[in-house]
LORONU-918537 format. One record per atom (N, C-alpha, C, CB): x, y, z. Coordinates in steps of 0.1 Angstrom, whole numbers, padded with zeros to 4 digits, always signed. Glycine has a CB too. Example, Ala and Ser with C-alpha at 12.3 -4.5 7.8 and 13.67 -1.06 7.14 Angstrom:
! LORONU-918537
+0132-0057+0078;+0123-0045+0078;+0132-0033+0078;+0113-0045+0090;+0128-0022+0071;+0137-0011+0071;+0129+0000+0079;+0141-0006+0057;
***
This chain:
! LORONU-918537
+0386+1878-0760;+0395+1868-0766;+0406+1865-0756;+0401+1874-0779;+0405+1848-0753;+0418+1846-0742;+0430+1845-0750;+0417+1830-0732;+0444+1852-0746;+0452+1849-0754;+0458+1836-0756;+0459+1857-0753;+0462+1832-0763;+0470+1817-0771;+0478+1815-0759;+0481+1818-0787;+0482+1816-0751;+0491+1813-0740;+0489+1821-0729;+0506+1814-0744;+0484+1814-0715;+0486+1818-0703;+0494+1808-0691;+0473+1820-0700;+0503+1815-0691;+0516+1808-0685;+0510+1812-0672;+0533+1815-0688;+0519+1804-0660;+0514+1802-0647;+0523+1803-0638;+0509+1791-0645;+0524+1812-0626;+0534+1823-0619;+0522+1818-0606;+0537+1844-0625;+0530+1805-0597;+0527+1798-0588;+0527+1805-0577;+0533+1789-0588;+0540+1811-0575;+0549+1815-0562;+0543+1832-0560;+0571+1814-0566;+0533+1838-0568;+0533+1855-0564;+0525+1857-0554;+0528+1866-0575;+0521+1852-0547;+0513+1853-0533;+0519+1846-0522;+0500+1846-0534;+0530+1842-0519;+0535+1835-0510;+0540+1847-0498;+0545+1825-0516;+0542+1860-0501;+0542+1873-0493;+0536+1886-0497;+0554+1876-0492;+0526+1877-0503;+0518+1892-0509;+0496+1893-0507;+0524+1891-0532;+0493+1902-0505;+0474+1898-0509;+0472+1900-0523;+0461+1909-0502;+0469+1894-0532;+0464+1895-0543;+0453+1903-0543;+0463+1883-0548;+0453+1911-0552;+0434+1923-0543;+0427+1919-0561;+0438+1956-0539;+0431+1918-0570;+0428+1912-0585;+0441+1907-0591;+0421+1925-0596;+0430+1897-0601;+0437+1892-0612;+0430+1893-0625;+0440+1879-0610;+0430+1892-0635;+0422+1891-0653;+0431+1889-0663;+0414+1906-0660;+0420+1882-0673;+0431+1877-0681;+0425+1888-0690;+0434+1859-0686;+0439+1891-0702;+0436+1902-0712;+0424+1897-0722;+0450+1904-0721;+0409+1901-0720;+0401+1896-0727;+0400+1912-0741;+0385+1891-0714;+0406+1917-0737;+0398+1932-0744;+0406+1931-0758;+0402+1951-0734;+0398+1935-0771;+0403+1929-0786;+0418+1937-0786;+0391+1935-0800;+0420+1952-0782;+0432+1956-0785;+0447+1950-0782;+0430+1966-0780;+0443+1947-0768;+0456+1937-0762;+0459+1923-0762;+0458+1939-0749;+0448+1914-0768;+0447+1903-0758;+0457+1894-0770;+0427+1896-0753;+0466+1902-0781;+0473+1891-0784;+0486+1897-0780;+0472+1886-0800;+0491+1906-0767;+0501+1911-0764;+0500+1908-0742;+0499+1927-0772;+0490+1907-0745;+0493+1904-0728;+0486+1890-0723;+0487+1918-0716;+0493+1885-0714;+0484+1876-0706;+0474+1878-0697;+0491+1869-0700;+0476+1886-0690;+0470+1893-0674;+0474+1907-0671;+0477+1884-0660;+0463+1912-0661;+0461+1921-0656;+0465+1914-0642;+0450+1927-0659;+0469+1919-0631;+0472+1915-0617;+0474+1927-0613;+0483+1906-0614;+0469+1929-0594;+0472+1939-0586;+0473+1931-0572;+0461+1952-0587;+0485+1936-0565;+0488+1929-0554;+0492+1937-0544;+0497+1920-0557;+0493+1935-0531;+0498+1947-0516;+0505+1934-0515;+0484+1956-0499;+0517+1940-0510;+0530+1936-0499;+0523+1937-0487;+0545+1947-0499;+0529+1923-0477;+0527+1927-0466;+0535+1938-0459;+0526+1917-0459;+0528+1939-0449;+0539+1949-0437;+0547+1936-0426;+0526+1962-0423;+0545+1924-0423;+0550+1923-0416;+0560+1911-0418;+0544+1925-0409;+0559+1906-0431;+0570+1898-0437;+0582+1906-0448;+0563+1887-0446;+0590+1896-0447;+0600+1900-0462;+0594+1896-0476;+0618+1891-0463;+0591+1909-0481;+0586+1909-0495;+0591+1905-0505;+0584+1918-0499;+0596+1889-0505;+0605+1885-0519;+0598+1876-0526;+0619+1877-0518;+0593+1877-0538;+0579+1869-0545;+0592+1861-0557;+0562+1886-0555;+0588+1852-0556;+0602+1837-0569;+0587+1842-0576;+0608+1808-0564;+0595+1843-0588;+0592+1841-0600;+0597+1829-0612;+0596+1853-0604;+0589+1818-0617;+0591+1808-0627;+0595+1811-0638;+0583+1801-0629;+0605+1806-0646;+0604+1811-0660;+0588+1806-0667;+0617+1804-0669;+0584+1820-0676;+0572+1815-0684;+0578+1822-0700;+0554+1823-0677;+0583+1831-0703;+0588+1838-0714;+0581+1851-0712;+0587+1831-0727;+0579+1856-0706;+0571+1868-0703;+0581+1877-0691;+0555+1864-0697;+0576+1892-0697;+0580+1900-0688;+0570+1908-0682;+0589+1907-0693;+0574+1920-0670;+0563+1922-0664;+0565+1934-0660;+0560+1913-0655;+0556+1941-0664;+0553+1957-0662;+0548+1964-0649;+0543+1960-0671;+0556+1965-0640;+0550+1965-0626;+0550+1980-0622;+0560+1956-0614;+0537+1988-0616;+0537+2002-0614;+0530+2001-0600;+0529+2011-0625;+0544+2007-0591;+0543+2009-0578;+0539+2017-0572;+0551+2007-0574;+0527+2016-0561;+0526+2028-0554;+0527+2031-0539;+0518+2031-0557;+0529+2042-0530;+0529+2045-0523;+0526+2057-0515;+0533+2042-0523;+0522+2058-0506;+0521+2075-0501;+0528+2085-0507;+0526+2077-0488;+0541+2084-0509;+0549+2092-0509;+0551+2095-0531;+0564+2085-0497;+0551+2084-0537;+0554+2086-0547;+0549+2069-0557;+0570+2093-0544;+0546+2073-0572;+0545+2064-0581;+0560+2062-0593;+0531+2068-0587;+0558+2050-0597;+0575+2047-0599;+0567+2035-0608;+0588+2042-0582;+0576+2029-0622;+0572+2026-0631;+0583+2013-0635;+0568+2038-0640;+0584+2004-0634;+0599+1993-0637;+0597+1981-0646;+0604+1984-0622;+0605+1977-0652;+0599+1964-0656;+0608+1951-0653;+0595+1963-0672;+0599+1938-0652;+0607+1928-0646;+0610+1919-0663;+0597+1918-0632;+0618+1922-0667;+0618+1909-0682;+0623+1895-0679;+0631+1914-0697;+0619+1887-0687;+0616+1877-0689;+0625+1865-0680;+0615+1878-0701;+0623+1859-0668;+0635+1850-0658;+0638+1839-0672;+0628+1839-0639;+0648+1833-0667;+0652+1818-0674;+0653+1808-0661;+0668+1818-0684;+0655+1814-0650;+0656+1805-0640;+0648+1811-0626;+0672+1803-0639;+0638+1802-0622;+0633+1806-0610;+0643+1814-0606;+0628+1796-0600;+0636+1823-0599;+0644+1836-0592;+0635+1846-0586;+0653+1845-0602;+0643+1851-0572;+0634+1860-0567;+0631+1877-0567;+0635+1856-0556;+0621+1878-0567;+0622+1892-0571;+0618+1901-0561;+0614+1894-0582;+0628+1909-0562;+0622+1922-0548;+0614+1934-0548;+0634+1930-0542;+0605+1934-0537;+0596+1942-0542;+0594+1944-0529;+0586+1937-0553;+0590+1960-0523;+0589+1966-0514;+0578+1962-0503;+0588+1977-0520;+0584+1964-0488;+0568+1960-0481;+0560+1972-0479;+0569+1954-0466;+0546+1965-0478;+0532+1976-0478;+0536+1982-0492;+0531+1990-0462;+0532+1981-0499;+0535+1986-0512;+0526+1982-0522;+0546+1981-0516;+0514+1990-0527;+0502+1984-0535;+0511+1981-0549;+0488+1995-0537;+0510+1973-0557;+0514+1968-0574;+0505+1966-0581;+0520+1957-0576;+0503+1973-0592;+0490+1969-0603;+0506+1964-0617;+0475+1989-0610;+0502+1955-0619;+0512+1949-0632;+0505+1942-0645;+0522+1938-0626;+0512+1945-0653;+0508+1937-0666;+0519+1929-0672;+0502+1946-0677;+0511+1918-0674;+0523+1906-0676;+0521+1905-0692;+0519+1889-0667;+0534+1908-0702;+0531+1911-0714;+0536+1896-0721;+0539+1925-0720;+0527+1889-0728;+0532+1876-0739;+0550+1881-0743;+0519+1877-0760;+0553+1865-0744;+0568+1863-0749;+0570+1870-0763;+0573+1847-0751;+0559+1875-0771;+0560+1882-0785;+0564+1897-0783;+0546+1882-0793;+0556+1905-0772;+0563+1915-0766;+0557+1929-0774;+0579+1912-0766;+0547+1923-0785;+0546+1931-0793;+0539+1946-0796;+0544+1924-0798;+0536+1950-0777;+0531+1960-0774;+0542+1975-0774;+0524+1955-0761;+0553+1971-0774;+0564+1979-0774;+0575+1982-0787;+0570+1973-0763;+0580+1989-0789;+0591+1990-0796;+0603+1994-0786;+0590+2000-0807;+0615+1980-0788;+0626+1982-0777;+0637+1986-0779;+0628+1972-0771;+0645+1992-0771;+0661+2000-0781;+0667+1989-0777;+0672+2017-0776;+0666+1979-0770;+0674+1968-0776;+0670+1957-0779;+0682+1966-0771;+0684+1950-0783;+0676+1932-0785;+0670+1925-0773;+0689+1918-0790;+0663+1920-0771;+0656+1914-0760;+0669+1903-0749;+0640+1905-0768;+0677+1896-0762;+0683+1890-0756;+0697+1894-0743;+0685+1884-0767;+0694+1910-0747;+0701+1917-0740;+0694+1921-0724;+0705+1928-0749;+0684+1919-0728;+0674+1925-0714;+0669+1915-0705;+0661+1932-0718;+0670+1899-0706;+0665+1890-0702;+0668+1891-0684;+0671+1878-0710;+0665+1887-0676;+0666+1885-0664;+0676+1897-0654;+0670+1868-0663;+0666+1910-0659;+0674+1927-0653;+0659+1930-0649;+0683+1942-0668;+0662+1937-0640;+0651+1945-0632;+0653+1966-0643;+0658+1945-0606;+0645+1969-0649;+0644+1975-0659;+0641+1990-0655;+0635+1967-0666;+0643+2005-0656;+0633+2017-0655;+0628+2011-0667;+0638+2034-0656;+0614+2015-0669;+0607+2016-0680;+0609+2024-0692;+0597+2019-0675;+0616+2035-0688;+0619+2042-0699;+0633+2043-0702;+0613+2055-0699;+0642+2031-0695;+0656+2029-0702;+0654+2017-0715;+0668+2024-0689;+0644+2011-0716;+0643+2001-0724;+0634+2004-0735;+0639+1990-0716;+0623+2014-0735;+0615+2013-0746;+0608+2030-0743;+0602+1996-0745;+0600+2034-0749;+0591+2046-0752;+0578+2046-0746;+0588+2047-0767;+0575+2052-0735;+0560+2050-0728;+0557+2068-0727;+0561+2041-0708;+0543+2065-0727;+0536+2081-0727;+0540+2083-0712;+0517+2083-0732;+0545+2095-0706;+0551+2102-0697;+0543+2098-0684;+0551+2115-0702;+0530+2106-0693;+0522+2105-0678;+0511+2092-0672;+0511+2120-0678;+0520+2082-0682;+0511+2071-0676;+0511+2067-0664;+0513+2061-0682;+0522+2066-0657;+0523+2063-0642;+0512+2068-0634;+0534+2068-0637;+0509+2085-0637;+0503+2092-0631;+0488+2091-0632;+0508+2101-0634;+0484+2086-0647;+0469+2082-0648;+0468+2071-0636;+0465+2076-0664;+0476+2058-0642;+0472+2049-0636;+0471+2052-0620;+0482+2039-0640;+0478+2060-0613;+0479+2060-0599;+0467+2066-0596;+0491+2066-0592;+0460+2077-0606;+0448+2085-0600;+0439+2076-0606;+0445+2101-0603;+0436+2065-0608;+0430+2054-0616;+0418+2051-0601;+0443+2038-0622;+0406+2051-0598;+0404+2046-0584;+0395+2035-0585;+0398+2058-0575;+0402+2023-0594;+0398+2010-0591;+0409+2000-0601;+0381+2009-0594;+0406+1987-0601;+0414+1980-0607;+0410+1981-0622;+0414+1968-0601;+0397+1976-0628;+0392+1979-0639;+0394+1992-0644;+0382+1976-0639;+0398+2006-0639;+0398+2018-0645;+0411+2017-0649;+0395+2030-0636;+0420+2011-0640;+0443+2012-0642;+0437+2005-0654;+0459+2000-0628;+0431+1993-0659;+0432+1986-0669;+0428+1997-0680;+0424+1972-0668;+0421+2002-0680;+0415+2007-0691;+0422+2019-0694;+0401+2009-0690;+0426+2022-0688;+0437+2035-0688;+0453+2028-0696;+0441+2040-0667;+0454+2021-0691;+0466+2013-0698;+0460+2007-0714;+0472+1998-0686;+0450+2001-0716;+0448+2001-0728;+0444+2013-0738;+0440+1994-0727;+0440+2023-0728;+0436+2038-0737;+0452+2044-0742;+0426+2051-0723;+0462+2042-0732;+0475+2048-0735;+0486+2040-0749;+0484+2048-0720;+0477+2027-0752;+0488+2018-0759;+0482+2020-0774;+0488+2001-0753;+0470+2025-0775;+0463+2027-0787;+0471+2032-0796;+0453+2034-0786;+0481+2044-0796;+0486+2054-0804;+0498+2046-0804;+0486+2070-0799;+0508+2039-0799;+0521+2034-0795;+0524+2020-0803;+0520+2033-0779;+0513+2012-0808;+0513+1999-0812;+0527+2001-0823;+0496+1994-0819;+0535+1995-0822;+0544+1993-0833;+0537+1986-0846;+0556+1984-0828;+0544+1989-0856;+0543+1980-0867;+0547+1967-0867;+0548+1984-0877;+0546+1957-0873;+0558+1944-0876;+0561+1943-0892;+0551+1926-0871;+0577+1944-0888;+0580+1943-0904;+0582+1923-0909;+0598+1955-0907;+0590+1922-0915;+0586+1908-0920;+0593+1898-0913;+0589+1905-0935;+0606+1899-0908;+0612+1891-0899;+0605+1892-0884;+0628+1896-0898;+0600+1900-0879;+0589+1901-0867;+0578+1892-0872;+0584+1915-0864;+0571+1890-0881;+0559+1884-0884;+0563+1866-0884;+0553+1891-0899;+0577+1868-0886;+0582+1853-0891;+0586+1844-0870;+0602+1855-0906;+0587+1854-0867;+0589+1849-0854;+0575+1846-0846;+0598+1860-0846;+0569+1859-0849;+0553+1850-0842;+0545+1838-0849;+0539+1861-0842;+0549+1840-0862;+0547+1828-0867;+0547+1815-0861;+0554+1827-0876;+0565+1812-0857;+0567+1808-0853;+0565+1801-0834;+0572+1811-0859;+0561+1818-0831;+0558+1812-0816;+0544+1809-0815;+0561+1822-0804;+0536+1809-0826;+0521+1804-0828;+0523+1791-0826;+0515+1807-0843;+0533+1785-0836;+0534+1771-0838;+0537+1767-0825;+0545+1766-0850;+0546+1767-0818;+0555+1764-0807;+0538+1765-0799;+0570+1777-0804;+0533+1775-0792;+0522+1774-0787;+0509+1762-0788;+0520+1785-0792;+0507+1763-0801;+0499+1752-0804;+0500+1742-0805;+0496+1752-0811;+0517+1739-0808;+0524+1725-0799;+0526+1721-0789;+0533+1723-0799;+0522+1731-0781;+0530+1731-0766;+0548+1729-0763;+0524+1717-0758;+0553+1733-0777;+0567+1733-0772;+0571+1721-0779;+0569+1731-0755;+0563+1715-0786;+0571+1699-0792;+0576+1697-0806;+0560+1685-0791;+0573+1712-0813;+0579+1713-0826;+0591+1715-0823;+0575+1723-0835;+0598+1711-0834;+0614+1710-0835;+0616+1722-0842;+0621+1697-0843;+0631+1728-0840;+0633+1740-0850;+0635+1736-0865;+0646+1748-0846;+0639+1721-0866;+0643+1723-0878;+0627+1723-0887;+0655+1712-0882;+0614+1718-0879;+0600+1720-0883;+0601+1736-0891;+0590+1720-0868;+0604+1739-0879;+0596+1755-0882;+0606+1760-0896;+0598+1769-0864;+0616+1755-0895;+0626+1760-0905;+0621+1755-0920;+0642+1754-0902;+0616+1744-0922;+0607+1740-0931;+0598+1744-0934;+0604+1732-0929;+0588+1746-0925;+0573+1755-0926;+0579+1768-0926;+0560+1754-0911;+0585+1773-0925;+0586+1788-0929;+0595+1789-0944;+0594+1796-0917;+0606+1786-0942;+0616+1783-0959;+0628+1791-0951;+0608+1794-0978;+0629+1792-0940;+0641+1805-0931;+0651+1791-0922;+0629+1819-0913;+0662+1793-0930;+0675+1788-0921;+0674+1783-0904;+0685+1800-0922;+0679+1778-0894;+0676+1774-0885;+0684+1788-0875;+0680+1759-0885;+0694+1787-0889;+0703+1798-0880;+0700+1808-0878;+0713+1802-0882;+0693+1815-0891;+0688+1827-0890;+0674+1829-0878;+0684+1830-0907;+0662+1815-0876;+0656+1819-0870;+0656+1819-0853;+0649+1816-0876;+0670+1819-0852;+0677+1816-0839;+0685+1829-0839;+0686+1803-0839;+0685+1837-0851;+0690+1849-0844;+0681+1860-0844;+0703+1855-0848;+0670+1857-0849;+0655+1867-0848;+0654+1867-0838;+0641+1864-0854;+0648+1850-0834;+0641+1842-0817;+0649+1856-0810;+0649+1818-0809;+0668+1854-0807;+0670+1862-0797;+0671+1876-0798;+0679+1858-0792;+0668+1883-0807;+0667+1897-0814;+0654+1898-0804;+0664+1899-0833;+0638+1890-0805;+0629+1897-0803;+0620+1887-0789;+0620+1900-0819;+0627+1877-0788;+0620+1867-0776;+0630+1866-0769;+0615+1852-0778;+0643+1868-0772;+0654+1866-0761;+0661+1854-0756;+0651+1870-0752;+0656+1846-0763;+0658+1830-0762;+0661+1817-0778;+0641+1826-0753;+0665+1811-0781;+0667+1806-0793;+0649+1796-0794;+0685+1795-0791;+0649+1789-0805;+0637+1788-0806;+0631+1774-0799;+0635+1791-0819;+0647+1763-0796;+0650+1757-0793;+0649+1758-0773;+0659+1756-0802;+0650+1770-0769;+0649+1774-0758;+0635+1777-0751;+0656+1783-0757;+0633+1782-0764;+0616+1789-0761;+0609+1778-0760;+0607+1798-0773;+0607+1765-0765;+0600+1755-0767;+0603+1746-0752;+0605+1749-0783;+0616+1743-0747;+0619+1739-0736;+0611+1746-0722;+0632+1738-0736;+0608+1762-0727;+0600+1769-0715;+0592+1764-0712;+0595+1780-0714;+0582+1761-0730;+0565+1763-0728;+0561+1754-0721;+0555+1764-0740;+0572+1736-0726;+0570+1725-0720;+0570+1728-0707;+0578+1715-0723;+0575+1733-0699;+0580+1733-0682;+0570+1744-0681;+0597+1736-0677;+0561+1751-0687;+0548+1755-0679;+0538+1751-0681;+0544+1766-0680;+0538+1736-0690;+0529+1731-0695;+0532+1718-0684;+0529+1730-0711;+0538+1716-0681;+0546+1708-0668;+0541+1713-0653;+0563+1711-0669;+0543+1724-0652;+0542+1735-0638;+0529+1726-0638;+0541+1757-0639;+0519+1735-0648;+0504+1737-0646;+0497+1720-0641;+0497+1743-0663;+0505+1710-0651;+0497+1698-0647;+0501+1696-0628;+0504+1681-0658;+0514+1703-0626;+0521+1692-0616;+0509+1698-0605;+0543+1695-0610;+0506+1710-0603;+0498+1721-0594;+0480+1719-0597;+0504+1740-0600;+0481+1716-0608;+0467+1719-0613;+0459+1705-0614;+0467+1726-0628;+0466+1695-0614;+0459+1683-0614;+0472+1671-0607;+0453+1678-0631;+0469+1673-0596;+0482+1665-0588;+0481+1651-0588;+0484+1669-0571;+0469+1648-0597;+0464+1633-0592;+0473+1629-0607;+0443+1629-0591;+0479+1632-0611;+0489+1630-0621;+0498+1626-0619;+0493+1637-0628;+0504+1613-0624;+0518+1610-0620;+0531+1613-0629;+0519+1597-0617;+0538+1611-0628;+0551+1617-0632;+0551+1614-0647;+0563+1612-0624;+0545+1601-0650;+0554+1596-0663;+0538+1601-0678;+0561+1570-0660;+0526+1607-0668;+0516+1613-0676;+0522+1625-0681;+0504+1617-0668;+0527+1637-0670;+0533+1645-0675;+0544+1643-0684;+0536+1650-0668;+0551+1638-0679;+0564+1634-0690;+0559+1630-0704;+0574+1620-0684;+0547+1624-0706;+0544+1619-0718;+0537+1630-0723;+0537+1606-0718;+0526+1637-0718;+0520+1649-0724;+0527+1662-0723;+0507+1651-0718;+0540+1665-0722;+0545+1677-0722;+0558+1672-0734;+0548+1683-0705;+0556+1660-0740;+0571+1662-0752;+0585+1657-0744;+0575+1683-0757;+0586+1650-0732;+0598+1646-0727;+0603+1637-0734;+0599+1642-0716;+0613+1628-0732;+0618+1620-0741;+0617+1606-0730;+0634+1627-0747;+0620+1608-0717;+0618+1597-0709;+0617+1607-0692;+0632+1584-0712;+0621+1600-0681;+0615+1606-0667;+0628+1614-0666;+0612+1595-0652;+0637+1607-0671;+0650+1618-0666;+0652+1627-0675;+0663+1611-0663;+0651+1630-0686;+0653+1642-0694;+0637+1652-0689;+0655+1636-0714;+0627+1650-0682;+0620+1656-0677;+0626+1664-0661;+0608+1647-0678;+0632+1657-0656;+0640+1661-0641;+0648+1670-0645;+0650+1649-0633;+0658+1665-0655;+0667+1675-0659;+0664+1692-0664;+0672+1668-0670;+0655+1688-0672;+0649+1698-0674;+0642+1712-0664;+0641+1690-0680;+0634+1707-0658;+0625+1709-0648;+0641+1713-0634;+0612+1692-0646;+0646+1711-0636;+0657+1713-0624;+0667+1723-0631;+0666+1697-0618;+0667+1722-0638;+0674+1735-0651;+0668+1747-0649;+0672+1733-0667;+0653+1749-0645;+0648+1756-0647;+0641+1759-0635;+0643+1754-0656;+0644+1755-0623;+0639+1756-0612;+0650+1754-0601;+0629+1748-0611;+0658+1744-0605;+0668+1743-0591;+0660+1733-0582;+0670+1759-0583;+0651+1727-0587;+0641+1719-0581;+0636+1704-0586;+0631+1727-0581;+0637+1694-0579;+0631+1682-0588;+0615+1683-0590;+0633+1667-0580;+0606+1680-0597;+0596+1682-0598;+0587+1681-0584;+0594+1675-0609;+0589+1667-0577;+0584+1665-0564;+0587+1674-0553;+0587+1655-0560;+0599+1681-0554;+0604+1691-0546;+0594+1706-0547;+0620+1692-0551;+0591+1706-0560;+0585+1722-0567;+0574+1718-0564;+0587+1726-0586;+0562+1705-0564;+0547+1704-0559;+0547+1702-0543;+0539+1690-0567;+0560+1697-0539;+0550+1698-0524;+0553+1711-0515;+0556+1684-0512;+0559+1725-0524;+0556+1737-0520;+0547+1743-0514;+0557+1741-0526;+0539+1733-0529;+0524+1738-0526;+0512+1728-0525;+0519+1749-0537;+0508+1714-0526;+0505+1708-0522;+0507+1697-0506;+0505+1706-0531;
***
C-alpha cells in the first residue's frame, strides 16, 4: 500500500551516494511513513544535504566504525540545511506529517525545525539502534524497524482522529481545501482545529495546506519541466503567478526558476 502522500526531498544527494530508497509498501507502516532511504557521505566534500519543507520529519540512524547514534530531524518550514557527518553510512525513515508511529512528550509545534536525540522527544525500544546497525542489508534495517514498532503503536483518541481526518482531506485536495471547509465537514471550530493541527502536525491547518501545494509545485517544477509556470500555478490552488512566487520564495528563499535550474 503506497501511502496518501509522498513528498519530494530534491536536494539529498547533492553530497551524498544514495545506496537505497523504498517507499513504505508494508501494511503495518505504510499509513505512518513515506520512505525508507540509506545514504554514505562523501569523504571528500562538505556534507550539508538542504532539506525542502514537506511536513515530515526524519528518523536518521548513523553509523560508523567507532559507534551507532540515533537523532531525529522534525519537520523544516523553510529550506534549510542539514548537517550530517562525512563518510558516514545513514539508513533513515521519513515519517508522514500525521506522525502517528510515535507518542511525543511534546506538542509537535514545539519541535518543528530542531535537530532531535531520539529519546529526548518520544519512547523508542533501547536496543533499536543496535539491531538496526547489526542489520546486514538494507531490507533487513527495514524489517527490523518495522518488527520494533509493532508493540509501540499508540492509540488515537478523538481529537487525533479529527486531525487525520483532516489531513486526509487536505491530501486528497492537494492543499486547496479551505479551513473553514474542514470546519464544516467536521462540526469543529476553526480555532479549535488550529490548535490540534499545532498540538500534533505543528503547523495551523491553513499552513499545512500551503506546504502540500509547494510539494505539489516542487514535484511538477522537477518532474515535468515542460510545464510552464502559469500550469502549475493553476494545478496546485494559486490564486494568480505572484501569489505562487510569493509563496514558493517563503518557502525556499528561492523564485521558482531559481529552485529548477538547480537541477535542470
Amino acid at each position: 500500500m503506497i501511502p496518501p502522500y509522498c513528498p519530494i526531498q530534491p536536494e539529498g544527494a547533492c553530497n551524498s551516494v544514495v545506496l537505497a530508497e523504498k517507499k513504505s509498501k508494508m501494511a503495518l507502516n505504510s499509513q505512518n511513513i513515506a520512505c525508507f532511504y540509506q545514504f554514505k557521505t562523501r569523504m571528500d566534500s562538505l556534507s550539508n544535504i538542504w532539506a525542502v519543507p514537506d511536513g515530515c520529519s526524519d528518523l536518521l540512524f548513523e553509523y560508523s566504525s567507532e559507534k551507532a547514534t540515533a537523532f531525529l530531524y522534525m519537520g523544516v518550514t523553510q529550506r534549510m540545511k542539514l548537517h550530517v557527518k562525512k563518510g558516514r553510512e545513514y539508513f533513515g525513515i521519513r515519517l508522514l506529517p500525521e506522525r502517528n508511529l510515535f507518542t511525543w512528550k511534546y506538542p509537535m509545534k514545539e519541535l518543528l525545525n530542531k535537530l532531535l536525540r531520539i529519546e529526548d522527544c518520544t519512547v523508542i525500544d533501547p536496543c533499536l539502534i543496535e539491531k538496526i546497525a547489526l542489520a546486514k542489508s538494507f531490507d533487513e534495517r527495514v524489517e527490523r524497524f518495522n518488527q520494533s514498532m509493532k508493540p509501540n503503536r499508540p492509540s488515537l483518541d478523538a481529537p487525533r482522529k479529527i486531525v487525520d481526518y483532516c489531513v486526509a482531506h487536505i491530501y486528497a485536495t492537494r492543499g486547496k481545501i479551505t479551513v473553514e471547509q474542514l470546519s464544516q465537514d467536521t462540526g469543529y471550530l476553526e480555532r479549535y482545529l488550529r490548535k490540534k493541527f499545532e498540538e500534533w502536525i505543528g503547523l495551523s491547518p491553513k499552513q499545512f495546506s500551503q506546504m502540500i501545494r509547494f510539494q505539489g509545485s516542487v514535484r511538477m517544477l522537477l518532474e515535468m519541466p515542460e510545464n510552464n509556470m502559469l500550469n502549475i500555478v493553476f494545478e496546485n490552488g494559486y490564486y494568480d503567478h505572484a501569489h505562487f512566487i510569493r509563496e514558493f520564495k517563503k518557502m525556499t528563499h528561492l523564485t521558482p526558476h531559481q529552485f529548477r535550474n538547480l537541477y535542470i
